[in-house]
Structures are given as C-alpha cells and as structure tokens.
C-alpha positions as CSV (number, residue, x, y, z in Angstrom):
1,X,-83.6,21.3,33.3
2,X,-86.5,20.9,35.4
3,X,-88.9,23.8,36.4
4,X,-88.0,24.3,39.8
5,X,-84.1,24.1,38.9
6,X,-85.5,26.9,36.0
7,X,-87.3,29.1,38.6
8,X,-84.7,28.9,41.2
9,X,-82.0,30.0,38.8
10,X,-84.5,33.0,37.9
11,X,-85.1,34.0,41.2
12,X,-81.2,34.0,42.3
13,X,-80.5,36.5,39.4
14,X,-83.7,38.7,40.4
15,X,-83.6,38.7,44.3
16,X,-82.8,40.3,46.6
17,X,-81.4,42.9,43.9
18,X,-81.8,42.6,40.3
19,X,-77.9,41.0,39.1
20,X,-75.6,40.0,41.0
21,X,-72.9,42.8,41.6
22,X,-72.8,46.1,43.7
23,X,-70.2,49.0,44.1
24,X,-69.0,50.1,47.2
25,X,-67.3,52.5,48.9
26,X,-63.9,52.3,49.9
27,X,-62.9,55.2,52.3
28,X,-64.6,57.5,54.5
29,X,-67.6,59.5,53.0
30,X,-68.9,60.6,56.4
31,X,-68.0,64.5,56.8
32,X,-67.4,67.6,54.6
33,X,-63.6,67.4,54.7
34,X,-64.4,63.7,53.3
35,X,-66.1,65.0,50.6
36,X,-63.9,67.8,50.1
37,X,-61.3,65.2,49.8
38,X,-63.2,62.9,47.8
39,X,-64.4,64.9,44.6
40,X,-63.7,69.1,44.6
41,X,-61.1,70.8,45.2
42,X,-59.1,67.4,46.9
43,X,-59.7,65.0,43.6
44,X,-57.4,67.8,41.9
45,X,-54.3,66.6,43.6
46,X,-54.2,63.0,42.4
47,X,-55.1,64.2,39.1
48,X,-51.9,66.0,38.8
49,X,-50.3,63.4,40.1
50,X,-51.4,61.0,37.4
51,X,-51.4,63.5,34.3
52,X,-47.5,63.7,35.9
53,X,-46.7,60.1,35.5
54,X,-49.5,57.8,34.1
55,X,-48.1,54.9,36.3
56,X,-49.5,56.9,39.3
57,X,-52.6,55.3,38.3
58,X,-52.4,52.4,40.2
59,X,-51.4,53.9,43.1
60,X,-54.6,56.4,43.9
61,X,-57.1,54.7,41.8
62,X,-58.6,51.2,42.2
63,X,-57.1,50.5,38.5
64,X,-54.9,48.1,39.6
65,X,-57.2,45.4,41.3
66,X,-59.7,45.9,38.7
67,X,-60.5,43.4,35.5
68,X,-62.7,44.4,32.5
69,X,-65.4,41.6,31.9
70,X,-66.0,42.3,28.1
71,X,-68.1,40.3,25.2
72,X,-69.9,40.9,22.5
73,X,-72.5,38.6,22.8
74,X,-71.7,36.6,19.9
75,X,-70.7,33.0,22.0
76,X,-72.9,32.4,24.9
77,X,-72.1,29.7,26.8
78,X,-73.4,26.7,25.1
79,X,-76.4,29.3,23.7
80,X,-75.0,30.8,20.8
81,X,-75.2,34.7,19.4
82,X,-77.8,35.8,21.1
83,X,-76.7,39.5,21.6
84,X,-74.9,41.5,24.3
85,X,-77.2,41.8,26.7
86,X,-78.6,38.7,27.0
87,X,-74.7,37.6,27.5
88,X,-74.8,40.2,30.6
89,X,-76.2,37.5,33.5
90,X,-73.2,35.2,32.1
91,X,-70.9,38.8,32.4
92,X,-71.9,39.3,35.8
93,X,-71.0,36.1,37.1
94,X,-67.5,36.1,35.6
95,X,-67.6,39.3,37.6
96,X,-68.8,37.4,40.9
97,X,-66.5,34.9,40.3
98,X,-63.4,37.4,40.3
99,X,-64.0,38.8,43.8
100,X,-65.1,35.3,45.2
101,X,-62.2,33.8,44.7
102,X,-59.7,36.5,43.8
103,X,-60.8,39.5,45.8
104,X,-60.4,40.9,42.1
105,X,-63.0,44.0,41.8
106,X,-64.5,43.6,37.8
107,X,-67.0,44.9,35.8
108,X,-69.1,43.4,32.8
109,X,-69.1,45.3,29.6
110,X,-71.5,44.4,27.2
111,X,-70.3,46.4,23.2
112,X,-72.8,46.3,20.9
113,X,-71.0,46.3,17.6
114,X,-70.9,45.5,13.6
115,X,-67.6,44.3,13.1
116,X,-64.9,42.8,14.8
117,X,-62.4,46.5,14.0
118,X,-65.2,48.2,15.3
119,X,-65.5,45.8,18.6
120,X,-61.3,46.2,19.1
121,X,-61.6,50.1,18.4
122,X,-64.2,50.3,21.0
123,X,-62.2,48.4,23.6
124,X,-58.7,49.5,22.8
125,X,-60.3,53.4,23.4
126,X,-61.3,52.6,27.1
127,X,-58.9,49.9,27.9
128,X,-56.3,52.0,30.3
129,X,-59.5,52.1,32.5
130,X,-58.4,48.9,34.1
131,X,-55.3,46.7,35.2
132,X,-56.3,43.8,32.9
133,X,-59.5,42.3,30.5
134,X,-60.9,39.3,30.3
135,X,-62.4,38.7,26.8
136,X,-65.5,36.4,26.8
137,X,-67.9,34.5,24.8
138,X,-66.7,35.5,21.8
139,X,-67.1,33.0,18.5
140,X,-64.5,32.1,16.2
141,X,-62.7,32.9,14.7
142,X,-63.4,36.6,15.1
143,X,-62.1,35.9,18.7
144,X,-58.8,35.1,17.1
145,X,-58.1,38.4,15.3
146,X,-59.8,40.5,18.4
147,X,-57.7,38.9,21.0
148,X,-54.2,39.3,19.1
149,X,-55.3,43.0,18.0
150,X,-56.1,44.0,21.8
151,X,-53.2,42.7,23.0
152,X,-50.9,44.8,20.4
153,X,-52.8,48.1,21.3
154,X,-53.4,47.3,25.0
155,X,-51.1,48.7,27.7
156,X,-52.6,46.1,29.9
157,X,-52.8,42.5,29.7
158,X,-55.8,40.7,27.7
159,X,-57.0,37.2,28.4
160,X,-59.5,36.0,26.3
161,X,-60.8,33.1,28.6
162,X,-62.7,30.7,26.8
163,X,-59.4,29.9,24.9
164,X,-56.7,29.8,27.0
165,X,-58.3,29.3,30.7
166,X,-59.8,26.4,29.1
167,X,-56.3,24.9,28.4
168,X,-54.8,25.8,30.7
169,X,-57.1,23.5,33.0
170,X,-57.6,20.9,30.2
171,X,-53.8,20.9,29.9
172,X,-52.9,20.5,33.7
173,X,-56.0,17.4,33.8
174,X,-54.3,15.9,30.9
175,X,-50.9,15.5,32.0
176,X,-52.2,14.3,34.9
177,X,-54.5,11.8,33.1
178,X,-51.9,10.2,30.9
179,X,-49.5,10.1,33.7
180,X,-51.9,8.1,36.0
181,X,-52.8,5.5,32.8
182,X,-48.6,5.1,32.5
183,X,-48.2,7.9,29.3
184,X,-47.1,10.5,28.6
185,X,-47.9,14.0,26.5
186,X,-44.3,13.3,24.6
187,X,-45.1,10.6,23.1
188,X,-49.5,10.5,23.3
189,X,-51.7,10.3,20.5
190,X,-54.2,12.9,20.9
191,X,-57.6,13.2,18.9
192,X,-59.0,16.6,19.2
193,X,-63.1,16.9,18.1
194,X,-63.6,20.6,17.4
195,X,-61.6,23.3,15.7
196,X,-63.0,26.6,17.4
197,X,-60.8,29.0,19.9
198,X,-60.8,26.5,22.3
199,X,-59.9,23.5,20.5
200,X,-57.0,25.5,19.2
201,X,-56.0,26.8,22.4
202,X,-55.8,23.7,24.2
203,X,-53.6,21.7,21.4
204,X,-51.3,25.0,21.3
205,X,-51.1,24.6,24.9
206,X,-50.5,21.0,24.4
207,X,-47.7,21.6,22.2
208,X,-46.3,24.3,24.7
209,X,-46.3,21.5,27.4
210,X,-44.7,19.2,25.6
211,X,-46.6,17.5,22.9
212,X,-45.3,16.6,19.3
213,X,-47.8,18.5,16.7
214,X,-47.7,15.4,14.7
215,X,-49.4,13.2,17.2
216,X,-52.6,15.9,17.3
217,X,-55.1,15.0,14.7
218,X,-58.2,17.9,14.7
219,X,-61.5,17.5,13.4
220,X,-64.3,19.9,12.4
221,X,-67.7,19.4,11.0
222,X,-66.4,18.3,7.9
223,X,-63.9,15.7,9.3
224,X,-60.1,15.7,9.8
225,X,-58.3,18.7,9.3
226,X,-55.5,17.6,7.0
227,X,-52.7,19.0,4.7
228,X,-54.1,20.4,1.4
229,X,-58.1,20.3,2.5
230,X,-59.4,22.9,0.8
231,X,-61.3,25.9,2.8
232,X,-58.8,26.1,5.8
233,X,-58.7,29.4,7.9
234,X,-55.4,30.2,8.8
235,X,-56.0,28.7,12.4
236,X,-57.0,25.3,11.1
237,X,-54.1,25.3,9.1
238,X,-51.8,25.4,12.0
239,X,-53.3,21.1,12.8
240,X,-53.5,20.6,9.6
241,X,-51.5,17.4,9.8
242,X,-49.8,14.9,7.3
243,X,-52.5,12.0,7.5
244,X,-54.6,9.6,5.8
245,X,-57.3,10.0,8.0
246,X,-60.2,11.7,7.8
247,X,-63.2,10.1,9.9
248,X,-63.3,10.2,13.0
249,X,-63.5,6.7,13.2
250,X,-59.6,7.0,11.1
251,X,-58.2,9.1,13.8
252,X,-59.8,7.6,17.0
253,X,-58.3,4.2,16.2
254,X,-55.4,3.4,18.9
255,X,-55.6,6.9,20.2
256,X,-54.8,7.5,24.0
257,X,-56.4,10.6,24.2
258,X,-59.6,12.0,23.0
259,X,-60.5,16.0,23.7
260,X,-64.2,16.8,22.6
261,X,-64.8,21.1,22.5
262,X,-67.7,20.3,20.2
263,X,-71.1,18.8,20.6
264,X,-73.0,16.3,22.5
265,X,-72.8,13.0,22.0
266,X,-70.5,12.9,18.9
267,X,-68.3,10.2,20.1
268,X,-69.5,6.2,19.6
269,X,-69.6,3.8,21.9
270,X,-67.9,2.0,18.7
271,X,-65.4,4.7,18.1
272,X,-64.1,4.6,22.1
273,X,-63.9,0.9,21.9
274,X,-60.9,1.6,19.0
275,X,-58.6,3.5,21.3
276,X,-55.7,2.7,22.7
277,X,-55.5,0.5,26.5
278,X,-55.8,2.8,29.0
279,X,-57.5,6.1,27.3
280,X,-58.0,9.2,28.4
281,X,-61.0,10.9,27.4
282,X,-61.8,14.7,27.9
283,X,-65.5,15.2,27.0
284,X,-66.5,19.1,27.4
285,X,-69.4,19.7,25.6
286,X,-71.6,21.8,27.9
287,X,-74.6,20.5,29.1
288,X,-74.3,17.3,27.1
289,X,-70.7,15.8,26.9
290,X,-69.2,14.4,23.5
291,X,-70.2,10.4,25.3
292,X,-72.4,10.2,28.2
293,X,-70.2,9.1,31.0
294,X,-72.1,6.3,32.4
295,X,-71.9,4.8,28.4
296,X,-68.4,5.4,28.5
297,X,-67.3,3.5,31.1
298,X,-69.6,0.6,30.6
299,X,-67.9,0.4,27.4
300,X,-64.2,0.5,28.6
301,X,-63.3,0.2,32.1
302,X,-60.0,1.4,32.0
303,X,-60.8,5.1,31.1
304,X,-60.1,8.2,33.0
305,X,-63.4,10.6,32.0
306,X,-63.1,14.3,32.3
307,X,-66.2,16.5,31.5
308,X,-67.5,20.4,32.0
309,X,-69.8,19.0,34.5
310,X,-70.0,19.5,38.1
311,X,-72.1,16.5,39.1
312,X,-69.1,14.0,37.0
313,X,-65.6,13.5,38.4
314,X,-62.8,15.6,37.1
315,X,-64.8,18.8,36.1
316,X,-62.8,21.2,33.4
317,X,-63.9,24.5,35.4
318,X,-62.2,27.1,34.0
319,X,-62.6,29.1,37.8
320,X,-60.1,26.7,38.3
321,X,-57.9,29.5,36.5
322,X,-58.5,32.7,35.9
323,X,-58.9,34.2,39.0
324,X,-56.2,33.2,40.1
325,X,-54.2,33.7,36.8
326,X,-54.9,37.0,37.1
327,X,-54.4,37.7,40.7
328,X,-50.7,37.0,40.1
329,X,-50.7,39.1,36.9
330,X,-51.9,42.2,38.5
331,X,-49.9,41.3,41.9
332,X,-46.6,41.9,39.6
333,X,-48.1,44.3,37.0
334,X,-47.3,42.3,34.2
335,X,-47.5,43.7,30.8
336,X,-49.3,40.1,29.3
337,X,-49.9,37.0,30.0
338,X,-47.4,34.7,27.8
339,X,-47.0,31.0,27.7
340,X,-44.4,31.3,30.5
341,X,-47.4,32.1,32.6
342,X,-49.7,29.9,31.4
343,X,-47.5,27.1,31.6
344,X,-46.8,28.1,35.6
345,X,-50.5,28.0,35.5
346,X,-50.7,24.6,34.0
347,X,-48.3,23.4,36.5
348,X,-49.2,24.7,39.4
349,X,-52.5,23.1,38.7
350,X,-51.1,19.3,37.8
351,X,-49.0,19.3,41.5
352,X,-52.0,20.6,43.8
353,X,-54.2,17.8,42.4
354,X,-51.7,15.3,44.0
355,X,-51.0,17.3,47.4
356,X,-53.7,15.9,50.1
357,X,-57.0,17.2,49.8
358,X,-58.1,19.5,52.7
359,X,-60.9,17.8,55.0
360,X,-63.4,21.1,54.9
361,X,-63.0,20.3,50.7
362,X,-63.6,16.6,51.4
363,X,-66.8,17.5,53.2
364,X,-67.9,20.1,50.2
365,X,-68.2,17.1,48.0
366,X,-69.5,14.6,49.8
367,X,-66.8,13.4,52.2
368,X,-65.7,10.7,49.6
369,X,-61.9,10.2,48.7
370,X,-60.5,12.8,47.0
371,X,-56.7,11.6,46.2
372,X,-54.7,11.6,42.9
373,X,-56.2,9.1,41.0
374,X,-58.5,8.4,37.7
375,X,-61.8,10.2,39.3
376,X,-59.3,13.0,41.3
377,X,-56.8,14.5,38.1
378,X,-57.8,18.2,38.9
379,X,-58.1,20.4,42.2
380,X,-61.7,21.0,43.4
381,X,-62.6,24.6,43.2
382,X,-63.4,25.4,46.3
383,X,-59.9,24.3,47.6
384,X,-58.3,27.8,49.0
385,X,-54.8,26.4,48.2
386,X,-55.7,27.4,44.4
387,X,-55.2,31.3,45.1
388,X,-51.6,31.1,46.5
389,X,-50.8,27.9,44.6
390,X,-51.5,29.3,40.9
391,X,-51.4,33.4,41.6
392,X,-47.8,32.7,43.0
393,X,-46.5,30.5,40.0
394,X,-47.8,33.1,37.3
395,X,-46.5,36.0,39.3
396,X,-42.9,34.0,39.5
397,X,-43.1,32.8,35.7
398,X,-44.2,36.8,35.0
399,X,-40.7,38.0,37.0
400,X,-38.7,35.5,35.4
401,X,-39.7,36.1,31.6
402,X,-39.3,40.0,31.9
403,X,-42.7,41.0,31.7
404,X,-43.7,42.3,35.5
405,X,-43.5,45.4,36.3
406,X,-43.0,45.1,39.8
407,X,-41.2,42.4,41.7
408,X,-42.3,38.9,43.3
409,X,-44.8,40.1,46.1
410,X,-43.4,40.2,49.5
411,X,-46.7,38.8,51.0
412,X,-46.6,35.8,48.6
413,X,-47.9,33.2,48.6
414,X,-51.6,34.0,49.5
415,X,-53.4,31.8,52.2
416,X,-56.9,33.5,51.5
417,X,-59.1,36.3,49.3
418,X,-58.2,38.6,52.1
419,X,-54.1,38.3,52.0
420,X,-55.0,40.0,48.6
C-alpha cells in the first residue's frame, strides 16, 4: 500500500466528519406541537400502542428498516483480533454500505466481551432493538456457536456475513464458472484450502446447491481433513471425508475446482498444473490471493480466476449480497434467513451475471466487454439491477418456505434505493 493510497484512506475516514455515518431526522421538528408530538406527552400514545401488541413496533418506530452491525473485534478483515474498536471503521462501512445500496438504516456495535456466552447474552438482551443483525468479523469457531445461539434466542433474523454472504457469492460465481468450462457442481471435484466459517459455509452452501459432499476434500494448516484425523472440531468433522489424501498436492490432482479462504500464495504453480482441463479457481485471500493471477494464467490458459480483489476479474464482493439479502428479508418480515433464501440469493445472483450488462455499468469499469464469460461470472456491484434482482428472490423464497411475516411486497421488484 503506498503512502498516498495510506493517507488518502486516513483522510476519507477523518474528513469532513470524523466516521462515516450520521443520524437524521425523519419528520417535522419545527414547532411546539412537533415536539409535543415527538417526545412528551405525544411519545405516550405509540408507547401504548406497542406495550399493547409488540408487533406495533414496526409500525411507529424505524425498527423495521434498521440492521444491527455487531462484532467483537476478534476477526478483522484480513488483520486479525485486534479489538472492538479498532474493528469500528470496518463497522461503519458495513453500515455505509447498507444505506448505499439498500436504503437499509444500520448501526455499528462494537461489545467488548470475555467469552463467547457473555458476547451472545449481551446481544440477545438488546436484540428486539432492530428488524435484523448482521454478525461480523468474528473468528472461528467461536462464530459458529454465537451465530446458531443468536439465532435460537433472537426474535429477529441473524446473518453472520463473513460465512454465509461469502457463499452465497462464491456459490452463484461457481456455478457459473463450471458451467462456462462445460461442468457441472453435480458431478465437480472441489478442493477447498481453509477450514474457518467461511470455508465451511461455502462447501455447505455447495452442498445445498447441489454438490455431492464426497467430491469436497478440505484442508487446514495441518493438511487434508480426513475421516479419523485426530483433533477435529465438530465443524471440521462435517468434510472430514473418506480419502487417501492428505497434501495438498494429493487432493489438487485432477480437481476442477479449487476454493482458497486461507492465505496468500499457498497454491503452486506446480500444484495448479495437476488439475483437471478446464479449472476453476476461486482464490480469496484478501490482499494477497492463494496464486497471483498473472502466475496463474501463465501457467494454464484455460482457467477461469476468481479473487476478493477489485482490480482482477470476477471479484467475490460480498456487497454483492447482503444488502440486498436483507432488504428482502425485512420487506417480508421474515423470521430468519434459511437456505431457501440463500439459495434464491445464489440464484438470483448466477442469472443476472448472464442478462446484458447495462451501458452506465460498462462505463464504471472501463467500457470493456462485460458479457457472460470466463472474466464476467458475477454481477458488478454497482449494477442497480442487484436490489430488485436478489431482494425480490429472498423475499419470494422467505413467502414460500413459511417464514415471512408479511406477504410478497406489492411494490416489488425494486428499480432503485428509493422504491425502498
């Protein structure tokens, strides 16, 4: 990162405010019937309402547009534990990145805590605040045990992003990888480097889309995960497969698909030259991918190359989701997001990639081709289409498994952030 990258990245976060979120008003403030109305005695009468029936909530308070931003600090993107409040910047611009592209009001909270119970007790007790959270940054596998506790206690929906927004993107750009190199997820052979929340996530997904478990070989830091290797969490167990392997130079060998949630530059030239003809390769290691790109492809020419980066191809942006995921979840009041929805998501995501691309998103990104194709697998994310496209799918796939509240919107689907 060069200095002037480093200072202007400082000065964005510092100027012309300090952060990068504000609160604003929504109605009149102006006279003092407003403010009669707004606090005492006029506050008194929504109160009532609300103690009355709870769900009254949503309709005179701001509960129902608003997500919950929450970490503990523990998994910053790519930096490690480095506490809650350094993770706050990162909060902040999950935060900016709901109302950008969602018109989703959020908030970033940042719990200082010892334990994992402690973290969950902590959330659970202000939860009802707001229609949904989005869990964040949070290592493994601690983020396991919160994520499935929260979403017990919760009366609202909880998302923890860094595993399933990840897979749901990786997913969509995967099946649409394998189908341009002639495969398909049935039937690939799929090599997964990494064994954290969003390694598991993403081959769960996988599975949920169609792929057979036994065709999924997962590696950690000590190799392949494997039937009978001793010190398995209960998470690892789930891909702990019936194989010889355990190299990654064993598994790799005629593989058609190779997902890196790990580290930079743990893949070998050697090791890609063993895979399969026509291999797919999703290197997300942020900054520094699993294989350098440029190596990649002067070592097989018949690749497609996915990475976290914005300045490759295919990017694995996980905006490309969860605004959007949760616009439709909130648009229906769903109780949770299941892997109806997520699936919807996936889908949604695999058929806009191979619609034609929008000339003002052309122009974004150069003004270079952008059709279906081995460097076009995913949407772009500043394509507008994503917000109807996606928030409609998860809001159908919510109805349709029982678990909205209220029916398919009548102003579906969404052109833009202010049809929300």
């Amino acid at each position: 990162m060069s200095d002037t990258f480093k200072k202007a990245a400082l000065d964005y976060h510092a100027f012309p405010k300090p952060g990068k979120l504000s609160v604003e008003i929504t109605t009149s403030a102006e006279t003092q019937e407003d403010l009669s109305l707004a606090y005492s005695p006029g506050v008194a009468e929504p109160v009532r309402e609300i103690a009355k029936d709870a769900e009254n909530a949503y309709k005179y308070t701001a509960k129902g547009n608003m997500v919950a931003v929450i970490t503990d600090g523990s998994a910053i993107l790519g930096l490690g534990n480095l506490g809650p409040l350094a993770s706050k910047p990162v909060m902040e611009g999950k935060s900016l990145l709901f109302k950008r592209f969602a018109g989703i009001d959020s908030v970033d909270i940042e719990v200082e805590s010892e334990s994992p119970e402690a973290f969950i007790n902590t959330v659970a007790s202000i939860a009802n605040t707001w229609g949904g959270i989005n869990l964040e940054d949070i290592k493994a596998p601690e983020c396991f045990q919160i994520e499935k506790a929260l979403i017990e206690r919760c009366q609202i929906p909880v998302f923890h992003d860094d595993q399933h927004g990840t897979a749901i993107v990786t997913v969509a750009g995967l099946l649409n990888a394998l189908e341009v190199q002639g495969k398909s997820i049935e039937t690939a052979k799929i090599v997964c480097l990494g064994a954290g929340a969003a390694a598991h996530a993403c081959c769960s997904l996988m599975i949920g889309a169609g792929a057979e478990r036994s065709n999924i070989t997962m590696l950690d830091s000590k190799g392949v995960i494997y039937a009978g290797r001793d010190g398995l969490n209960a998470y690892k167990e789930e891909f702990a497969g019936d194989t010889d392997a355990r190299t990654l130079d064993d598994a790799i060998t005629g593989a058609d698909a190779f997902l890196g949630v790990s580290g930079p530059n743990l893949l070998a030239p050697e090791q890609l030259a063993k895979m399969a003809d026509n291999p797919v390769i999703f290197a997300c290691s942020n900054p520094d991918p699993e294989i350098n790109p440029k190596l990649a492809r002067e070592v097989r020419s018949d690749l497609i190359m996915a990475t976290g980066r914005s300045d490759f191809p295919n990017q694995v942006n996980n905006v490309l989701c969860f605004p959007f995921l949760f616009r439709g979840t909130l648009d229906v009041r769903a109780k949770e997001i299941n892997l109806d929805m997520k699936l919807a998501a996936v889908h949604a995501l695999k058929n806009l990639a191979k619609e034609e691309v929008p000339e003002d998103v052309r122009k974004a990104y150069g003004g270079g081709d952008l059709s279906f194709g081995r460097e076009y697998i995913l949407p772009k994310p500043t394509d507008e289409r994503l917000l109807g496209a996606v928030a409609s799918a998860v809001a159908q796939a919510a109805v349709d498994s029982g678990v909205a509240r209220l029916p398919y919107p009548s102003h579906y689907p969404l052109k833009t952030v202010a049809d929300c």
